[in-house]
Every structure is written in structure tokens, then in C-alpha cells.
C-alpha positions as CSV (number, residue, x, y, z in Angstrom):
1,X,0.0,0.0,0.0
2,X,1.3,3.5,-0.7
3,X,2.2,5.7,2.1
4,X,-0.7,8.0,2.9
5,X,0.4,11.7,2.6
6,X,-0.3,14.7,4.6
7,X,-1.3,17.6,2.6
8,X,-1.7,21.3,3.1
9,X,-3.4,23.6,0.4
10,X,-1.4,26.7,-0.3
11,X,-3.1,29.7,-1.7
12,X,-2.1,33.1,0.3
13,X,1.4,34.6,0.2
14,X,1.6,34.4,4.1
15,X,1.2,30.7,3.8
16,X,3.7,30.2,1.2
17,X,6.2,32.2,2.8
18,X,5.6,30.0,5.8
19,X,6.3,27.0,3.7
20,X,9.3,28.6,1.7
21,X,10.7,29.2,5.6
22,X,10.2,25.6,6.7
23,X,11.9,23.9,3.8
24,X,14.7,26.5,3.6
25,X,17.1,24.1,5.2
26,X,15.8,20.5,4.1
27,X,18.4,18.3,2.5
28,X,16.8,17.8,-0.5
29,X,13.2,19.1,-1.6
30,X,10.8,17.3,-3.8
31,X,9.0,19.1,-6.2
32,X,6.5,18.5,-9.3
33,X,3.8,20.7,-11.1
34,X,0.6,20.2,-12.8
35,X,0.0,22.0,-16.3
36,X,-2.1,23.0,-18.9
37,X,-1.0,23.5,-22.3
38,X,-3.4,22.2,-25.3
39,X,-4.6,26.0,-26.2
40,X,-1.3,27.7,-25.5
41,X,2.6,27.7,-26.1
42,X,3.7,28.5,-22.8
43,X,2.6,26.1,-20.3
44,X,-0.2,27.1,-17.8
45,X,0.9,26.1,-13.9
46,X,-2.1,24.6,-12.5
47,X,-0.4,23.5,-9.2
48,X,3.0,23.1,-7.6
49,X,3.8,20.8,-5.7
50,X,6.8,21.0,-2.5
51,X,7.6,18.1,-0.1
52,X,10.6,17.0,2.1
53,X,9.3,13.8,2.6
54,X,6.0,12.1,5.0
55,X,4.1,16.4,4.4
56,X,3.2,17.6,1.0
57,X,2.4,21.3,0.1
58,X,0.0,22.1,-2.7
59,X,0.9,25.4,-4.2
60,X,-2.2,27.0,-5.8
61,X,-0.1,29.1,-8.6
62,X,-3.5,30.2,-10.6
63,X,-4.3,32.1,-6.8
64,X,-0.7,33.3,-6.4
65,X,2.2,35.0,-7.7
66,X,5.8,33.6,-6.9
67,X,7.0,35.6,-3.8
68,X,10.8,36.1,-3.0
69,X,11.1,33.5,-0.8
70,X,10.2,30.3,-3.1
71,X,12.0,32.0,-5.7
72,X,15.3,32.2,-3.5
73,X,13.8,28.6,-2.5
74,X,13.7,27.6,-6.0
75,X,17.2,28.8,-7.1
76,X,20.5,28.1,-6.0
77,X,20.5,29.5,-2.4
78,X,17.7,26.9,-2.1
79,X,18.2,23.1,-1.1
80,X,18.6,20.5,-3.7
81,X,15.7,19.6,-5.7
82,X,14.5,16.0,-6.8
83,X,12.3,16.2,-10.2
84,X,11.5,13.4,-11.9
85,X,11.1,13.9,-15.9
86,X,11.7,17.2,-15.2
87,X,11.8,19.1,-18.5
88,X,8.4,20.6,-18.7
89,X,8.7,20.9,-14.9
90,X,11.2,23.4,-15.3
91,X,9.6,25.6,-18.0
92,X,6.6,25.6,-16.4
93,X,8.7,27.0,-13.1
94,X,10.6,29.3,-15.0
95,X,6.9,30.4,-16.4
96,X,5.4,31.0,-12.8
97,X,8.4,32.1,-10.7
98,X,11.0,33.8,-13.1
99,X,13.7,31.0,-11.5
100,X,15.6,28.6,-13.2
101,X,15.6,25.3,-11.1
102,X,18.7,24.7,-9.5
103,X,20.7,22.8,-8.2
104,X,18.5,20.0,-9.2
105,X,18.9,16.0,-9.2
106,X,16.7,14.2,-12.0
107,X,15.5,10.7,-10.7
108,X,14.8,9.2,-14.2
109,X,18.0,10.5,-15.6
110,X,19.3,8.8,-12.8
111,X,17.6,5.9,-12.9
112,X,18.5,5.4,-17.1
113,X,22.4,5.6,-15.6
114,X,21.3,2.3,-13.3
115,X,19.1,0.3,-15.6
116,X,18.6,0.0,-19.1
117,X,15.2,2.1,-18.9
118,X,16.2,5.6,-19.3
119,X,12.3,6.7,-19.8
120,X,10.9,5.2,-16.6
121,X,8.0,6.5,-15.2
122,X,7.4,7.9,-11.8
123,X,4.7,5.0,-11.1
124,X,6.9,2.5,-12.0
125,X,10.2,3.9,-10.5
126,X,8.2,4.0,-6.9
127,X,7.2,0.7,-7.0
128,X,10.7,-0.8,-8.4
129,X,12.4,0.8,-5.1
130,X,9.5,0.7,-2.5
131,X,7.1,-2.0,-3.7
132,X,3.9,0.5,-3.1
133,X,1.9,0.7,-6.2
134,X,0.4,4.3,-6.7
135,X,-3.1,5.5,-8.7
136,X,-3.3,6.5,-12.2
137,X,-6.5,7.6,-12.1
138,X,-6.3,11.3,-12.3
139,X,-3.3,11.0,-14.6
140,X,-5.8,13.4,-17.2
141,X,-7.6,15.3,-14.5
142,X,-8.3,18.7,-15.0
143,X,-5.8,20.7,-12.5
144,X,-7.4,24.5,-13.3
145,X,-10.7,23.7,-12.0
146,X,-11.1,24.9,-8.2
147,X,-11.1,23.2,-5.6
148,X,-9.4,19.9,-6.2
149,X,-10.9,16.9,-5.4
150,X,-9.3,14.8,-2.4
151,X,-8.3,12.0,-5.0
152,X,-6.6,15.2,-7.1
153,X,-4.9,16.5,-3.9
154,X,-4.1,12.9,-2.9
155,X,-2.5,11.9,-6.1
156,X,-0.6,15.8,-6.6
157,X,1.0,14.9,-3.0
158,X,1.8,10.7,-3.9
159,X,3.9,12.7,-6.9
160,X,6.4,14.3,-4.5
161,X,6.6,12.7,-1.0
162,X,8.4,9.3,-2.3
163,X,11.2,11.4,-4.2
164,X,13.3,12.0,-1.0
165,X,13.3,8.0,-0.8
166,X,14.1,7.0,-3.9
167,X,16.6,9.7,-4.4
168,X,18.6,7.9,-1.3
169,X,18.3,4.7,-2.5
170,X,19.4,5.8,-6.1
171,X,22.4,8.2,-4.7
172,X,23.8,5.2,-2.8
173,X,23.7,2.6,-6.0
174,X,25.4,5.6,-7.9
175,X,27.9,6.1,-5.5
176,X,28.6,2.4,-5.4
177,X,28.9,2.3,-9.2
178,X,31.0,5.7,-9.2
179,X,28.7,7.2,-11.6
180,X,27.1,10.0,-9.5
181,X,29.1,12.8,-11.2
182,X,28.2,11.4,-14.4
183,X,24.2,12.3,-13.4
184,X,25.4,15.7,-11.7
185,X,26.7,16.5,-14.8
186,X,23.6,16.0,-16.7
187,X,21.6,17.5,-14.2
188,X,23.4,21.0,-14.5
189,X,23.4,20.5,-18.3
190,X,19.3,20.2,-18.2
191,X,19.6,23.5,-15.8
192,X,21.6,25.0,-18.6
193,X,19.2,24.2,-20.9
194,X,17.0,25.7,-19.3
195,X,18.4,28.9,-19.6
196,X,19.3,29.0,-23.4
197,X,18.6,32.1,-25.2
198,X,16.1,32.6,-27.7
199,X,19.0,31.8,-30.2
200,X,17.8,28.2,-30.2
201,X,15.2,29.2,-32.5
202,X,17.4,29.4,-35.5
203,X,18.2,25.7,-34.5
204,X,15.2,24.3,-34.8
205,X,15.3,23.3,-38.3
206,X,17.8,20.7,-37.5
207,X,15.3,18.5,-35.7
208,X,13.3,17.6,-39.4
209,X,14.3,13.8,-39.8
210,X,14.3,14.5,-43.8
211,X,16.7,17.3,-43.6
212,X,18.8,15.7,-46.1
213,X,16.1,15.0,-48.9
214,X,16.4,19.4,-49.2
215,X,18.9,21.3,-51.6
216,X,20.9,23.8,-49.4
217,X,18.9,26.8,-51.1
218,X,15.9,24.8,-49.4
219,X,17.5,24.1,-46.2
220,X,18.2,27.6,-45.7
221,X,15.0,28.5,-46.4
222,X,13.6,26.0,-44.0
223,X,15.8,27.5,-41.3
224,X,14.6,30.7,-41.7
225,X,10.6,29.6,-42.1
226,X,11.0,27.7,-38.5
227,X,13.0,30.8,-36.3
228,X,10.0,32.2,-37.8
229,X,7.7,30.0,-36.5
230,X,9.0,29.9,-33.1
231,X,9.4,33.5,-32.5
232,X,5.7,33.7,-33.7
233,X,4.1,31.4,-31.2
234,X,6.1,32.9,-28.7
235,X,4.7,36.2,-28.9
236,X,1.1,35.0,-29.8
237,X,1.3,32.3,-27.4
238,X,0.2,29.5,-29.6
239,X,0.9,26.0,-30.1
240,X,3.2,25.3,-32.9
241,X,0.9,23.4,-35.4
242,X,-2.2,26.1,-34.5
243,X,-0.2,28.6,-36.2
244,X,1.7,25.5,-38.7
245,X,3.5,22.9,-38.4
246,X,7.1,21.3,-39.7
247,X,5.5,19.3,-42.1
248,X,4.1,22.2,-44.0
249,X,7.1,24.7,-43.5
250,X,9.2,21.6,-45.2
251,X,6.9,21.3,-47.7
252,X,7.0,25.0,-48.7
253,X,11.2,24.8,-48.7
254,X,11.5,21.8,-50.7
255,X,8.9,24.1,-53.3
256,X,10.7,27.3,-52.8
257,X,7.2,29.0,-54.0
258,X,7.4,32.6,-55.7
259,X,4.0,33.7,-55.2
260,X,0.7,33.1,-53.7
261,X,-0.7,30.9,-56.7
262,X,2.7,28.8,-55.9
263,X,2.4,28.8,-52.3
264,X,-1.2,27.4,-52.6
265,X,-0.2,24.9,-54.5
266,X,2.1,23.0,-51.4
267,X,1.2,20.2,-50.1
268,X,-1.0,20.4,-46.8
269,X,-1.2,24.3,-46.6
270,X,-4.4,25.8,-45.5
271,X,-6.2,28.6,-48.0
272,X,-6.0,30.3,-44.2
273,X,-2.8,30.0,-43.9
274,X,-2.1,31.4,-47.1
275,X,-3.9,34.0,-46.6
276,X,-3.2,34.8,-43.2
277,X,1.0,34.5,-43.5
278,X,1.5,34.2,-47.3
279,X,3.4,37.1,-47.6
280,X,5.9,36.2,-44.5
281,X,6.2,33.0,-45.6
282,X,6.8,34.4,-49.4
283,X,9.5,37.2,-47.8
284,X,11.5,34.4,-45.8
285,X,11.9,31.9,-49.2
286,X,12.6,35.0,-51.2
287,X,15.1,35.5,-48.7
288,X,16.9,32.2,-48.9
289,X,16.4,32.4,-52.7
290,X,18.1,35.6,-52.8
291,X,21.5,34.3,-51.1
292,X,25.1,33.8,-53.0
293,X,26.1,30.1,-53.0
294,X,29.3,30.6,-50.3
295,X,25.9,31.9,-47.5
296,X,24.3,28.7,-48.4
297,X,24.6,25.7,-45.8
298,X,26.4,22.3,-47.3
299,X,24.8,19.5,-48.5
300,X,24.3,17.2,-45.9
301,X,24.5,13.4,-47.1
302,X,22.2,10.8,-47.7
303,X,21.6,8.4,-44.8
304,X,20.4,6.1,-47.3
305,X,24.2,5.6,-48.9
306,X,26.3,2.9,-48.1
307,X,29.1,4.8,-46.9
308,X,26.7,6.3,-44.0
309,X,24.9,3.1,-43.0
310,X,28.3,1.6,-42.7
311,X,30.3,4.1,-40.8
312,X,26.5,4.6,-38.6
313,X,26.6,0.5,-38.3
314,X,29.9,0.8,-36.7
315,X,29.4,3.6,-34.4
316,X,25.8,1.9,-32.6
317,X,27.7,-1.5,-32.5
318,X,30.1,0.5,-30.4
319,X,28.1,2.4,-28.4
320,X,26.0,-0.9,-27.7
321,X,28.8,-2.7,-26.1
322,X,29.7,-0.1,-24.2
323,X,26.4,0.3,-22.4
324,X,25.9,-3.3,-22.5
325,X,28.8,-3.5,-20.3
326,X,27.8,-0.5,-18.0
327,X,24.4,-2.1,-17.9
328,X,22.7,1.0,-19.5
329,X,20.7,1.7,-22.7
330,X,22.2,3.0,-25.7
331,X,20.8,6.4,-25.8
332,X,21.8,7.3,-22.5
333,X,25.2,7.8,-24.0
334,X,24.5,8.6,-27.3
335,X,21.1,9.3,-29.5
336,X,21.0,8.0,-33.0
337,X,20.7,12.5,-34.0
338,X,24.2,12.3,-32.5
339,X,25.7,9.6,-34.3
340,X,24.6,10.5,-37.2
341,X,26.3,14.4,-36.7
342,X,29.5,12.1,-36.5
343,X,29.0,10.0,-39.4
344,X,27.8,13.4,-41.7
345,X,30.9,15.6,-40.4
346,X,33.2,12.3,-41.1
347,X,32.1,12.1,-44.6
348,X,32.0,15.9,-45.2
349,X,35.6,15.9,-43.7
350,X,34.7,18.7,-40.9
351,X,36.2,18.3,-37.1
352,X,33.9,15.3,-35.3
353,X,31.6,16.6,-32.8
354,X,32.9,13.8,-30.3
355,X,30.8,13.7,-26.8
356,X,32.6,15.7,-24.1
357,X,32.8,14.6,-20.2
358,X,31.7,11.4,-19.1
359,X,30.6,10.1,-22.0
360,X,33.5,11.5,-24.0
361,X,36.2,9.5,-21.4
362,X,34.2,6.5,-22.4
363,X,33.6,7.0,-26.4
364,X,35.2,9.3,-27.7
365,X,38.4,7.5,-28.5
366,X,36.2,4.2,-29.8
367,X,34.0,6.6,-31.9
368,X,36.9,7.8,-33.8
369,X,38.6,4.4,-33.9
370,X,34.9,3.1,-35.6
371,X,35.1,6.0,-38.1
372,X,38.5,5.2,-38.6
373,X,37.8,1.3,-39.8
374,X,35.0,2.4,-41.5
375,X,37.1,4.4,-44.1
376,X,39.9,1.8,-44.1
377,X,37.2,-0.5,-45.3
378,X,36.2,2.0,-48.0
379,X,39.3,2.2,-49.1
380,X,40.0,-1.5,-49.5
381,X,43.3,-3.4,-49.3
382,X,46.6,-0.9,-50.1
């Protein structure tokens, strides 16, 4: 049976300073949120959620604005902080408070460094370390709605008072296997994640699985069509694919369309959305079209040739034994995106962007050595 927690509802500033003063000095404090985002880009905070361990504090953020003393509590003056799957924990913080989480100890990153399930769920990571079994039933509840039920306020409080538990028992199998700098590492590079600049935008092209299938004159106009995108549902605060989606932005690159009648004509596109953004969309590809050849980005290469499946063969059978060995899945030390970064800037003869810390003491060296046979191989007997 799960522990049965003790919750307090939070909804004054008094309160929540009295809170903020009681955990000031706790070893490590738990925390988790409940959102809302199916209308919006930035997520809504619906509730917060602060424990130390046996008492859980439910934070109504829709009642309250984030006072100096949970944002000193949330930031680095504060005690350590156990998230689990924290990603859209943190932006939804960063939303309500203004504070980037930190220091801060994920406990399914460091469960994917002790198992070979690096995207355990909280349910399931509670009962492999404590046997209790916790409800899913308000898994889809809606959190806005005031007041919470007593299962809602239940469940919110289940999701933060077994963190400080299973953070002990995971720090102490960490320690044993020397591999808790390895997750502190990680951890601070999720905080510095957290705190990228707006800059990312002009990245975002880079995530399109097809990249390759576009000429450069396309790519760059895909690069410029998606910072477009994401600085737009930004300041409108909309989902991505409300205002449109990847698909459709790689659709009008690969067709480089010169007018309206053009643009129409794409795959997918709404007559609304040609009517609503076909001249910014129009600009940006006029743009790209309008660039010299040296401003252009490089071809990138097929995935589909054999020189890339072979040289990508080699790196995932090495990066397979290595985590077979350490008992780990593959894409805790390296995702497939970053193999295949290796294998393009090995055929396009650019520097390798090898991993760095931990991971780099372990693959680096082998990475090389892989890419290394691999174009011995192509070259054949001397």
C-alpha cells in the first residue's frame, strides 16, 4: 500500500512564505507541477507541488504569484531539488516564478544511468524501489478547476513525498557504481538548458528527420521559415501546429514557392494560412532564394548511402557494447541524432563533434577508432 500523505493547500502569500521558511534548510526538496497547455505555447501552472518527505504542500499558482522566498527557494540559495522527468517541470517553473531550477537532481536520468530504462515513469520507479503501487487515475484530471478533489490532492501529493526516498536509495547505487558525477553533470546540463537564449530558435530546423532530402537553397529557407515559426508562437502564445507545423514549413522549402498561386499549390497548406502568413512566408523563401552560393549551408548526405549506413553500423555497435557492459541503454550515451552528426561531419571531412565529459572518457576515443575502420574499409586493401 502506498504511504498516505499529509497535505496542506497553499493559496495566500503568508502561507507560502511559511512554507518557503520551513523547507529553507531541508536536505533535499521534492517538487513537481501540474499544467495546462493544449490552447497555449507556454505552459499554464495549474499547481505546484513542494515536499521533504511524509508532508506535501499544494501550491495554488492560478491564486498566487511567486514571492521572494520560493524563488530564493527555487534557485541556488535553495536546497537541492528532486524532479522526476523534469523538462516541462522546469519551464513551467521558469513560467510562474521567473527562477531557473537549480541545483537540481533528476531521478529518471538517474535511474536510465542504473538500468537499461532511461524513460521510466514515476509510477513504476516508486514501485521498483519501494514495492507501493500508486493511482493513475487522475493521470488526465483537469488541475485548473477549483477546488481539487481529495483523489486530485491525494495523487498531486503521492507525486512528491516518495522522491526523497528513492533519491537515497538511487544516490547510494550511484555512489557504489562511481557514476554520480556522471548524473550531476547532466543535471546542470538540463539547468543549462533551461536557460538557453532565444538563439535556439534558429536551430530548430535541425530536428526535421528528412533534412537531407532538401537542396541547401531549401534548407536555408527552412531554417529561416521555423526561427519564424518559433518566434511567432512565442509572442502570440500558440501551439506550434495552431499557427503550422514542420510538415508544411518543409513542404513550402523543398517548393521554394514565388508567389501566392505557388504557395497554394504546397502540399498540406491551409487557403487560411495562405492567406493569413502568405506574404511572410513568401519574404522568408525569397530570402533564402536571394542568397550567394558561399551563404548557403552544405549539402548534408544521404543516410540512405552505403558509406553512411556503414560508418553509422559501426558507431551503434560500439556504443552498444559499451552500455551493455555498463548495464545501461544506448541512448543514454548517445542518440542516433548524434551519431549520425558524426558520421555526416566524417564524410564531409569537418572536425567530429565527439561527446565531451563522461561520456567522452568513455567513447570518444572508440568513436573515432569506428570511423576510422570504416574508411579503411572504404578504401580497401593498399
Amino acid at each position: 500500500m502506498p504511504q498516505e500523505p499529509i497535505s496542506h493547500w497553499i493559496d495566500t502569500p503568508d502561507a507560502l512564505d511559511a512554507v518557503c521558511d520551513e523547507l529553507a534548510d531541508v536536505r533535499w526538496l521534492a517538487v513537481d507541477t501540474e499544467f495546462f497547455r493544449e490552447s497555449s505555447f507556454y505552459p499554464v501552472a495549474a499547481l505546484i507541488q513542494l515536499s521533504a518527505g511524509e508532508h506535501a504542500y499544494l501550491v495554488d499558482p492560478q491564486a498566487l504569484a511567486a514571492t521572494p522566498a520560493v524563488c530564493r527557494l527555487l534557485g541556488p540559495e535553495g536546497p537541492v531539488k528532486l524532479l522526476h522527468a523534469s523538462s516541462e517541470d522546469l519551464e513551467v517553473l521558469f513560467n510562474w516564478s521567473g527562477v531557473v531550477v537549480q541545483p537540481l537532481i533528476d531521478t529518471q536520468l538517474a535511474q536510465g544511468l542504473l538500468s537499461e530504462d532511461p524513460a521510466i515513469g514515476y509510477q513504476r520507479l516508486v514501485e521498483h524501489w519501494t514495492g507501493d503501487s500508486l493511482p493513475k487515475g487522475e493521470t488526465r484530471s483537469d488541475w485548473l478547476v477549483r477546488p481539487l478533489s481529495e483523489a486530485q490532492r491525494r495523487y498531486a501529493a503521492l507525486d512528491v513525498i516518495y522522491l526523497p526516498t528513492l533519491w537515497e536509495a538511487q544516490r547510494q547505487a550511484l555512489l557504489e557504481l562511481e557514476r554520480l558525477s556522471w548524473l550531476e553533470a547532466d543535471c546542470a546540463a538540463l539547468v543549462a538548458q533551461a536557460q538557453r537564449s532565444l538563439d535556439s530558435d534558429g536551430e530548430w530546423f535541425r530536428r526535421h528527420r528528412q533534412l537531407w532530402r532538401l537542396s541547401p537553397r531549401s534548407i536555408a529557407a527552412y531554417r529561416r521559415l521555423t526561427a519564424w515559426r518559433e518566434a511567432e508562437v512565442r509572442s502570440r502564445n500558440l501551439p506550434r501546429n495552431w499557427l503550422v507545423s514542420d510538415k508544411v514549413l518543409f513542404a513550402v522549402a523543398e517548393r521554394m514557392p514565388a508567389n501566392r498561386y505557388e504557395l497554394a499549390a504546397v502540399e498540406d497548406i491551409k487557403p487560411s494560412l495562405v492567406k493569413r502568413e502568405g506574404d511572410a512566408l513568401l519574404a522568408l523563401v525569397r530570402e533564402a532564394a536571394q542568397l550567394d552560393e558561399a551563404e548557403l549551408p552544405p549539402t548534408l548526405p544521404s543516410p540512405l548511402s552505403d558509406p553512411f549506413k556503414k560508418r553509422l553500423k559501426r558507431l551503434k555497435r560500439c556504443v552498444g557494447e559499451t552500455a551493455e557492459r555498463l548495464g545501461v541503454a544506448p541512448e543514454v550515451l548517445a542518440r542516433r541524432r548524434e551519431l549520425e552528426a558524426l558520421v555526416a561531419a566524417d564524410l564531409e571531412g569537418r572536425a567530429l563533434p565527439l561527446p565531451e565529459g563522461w561520456r567522452g572518457e568513455l567513447l570518444a576515443e572508440p568513436l573515432r577508432q569506428a570511423l576510422d575502420g570504416a574508411a579503411a574499409d572504404a578504401r580497401g586493401p593498399v
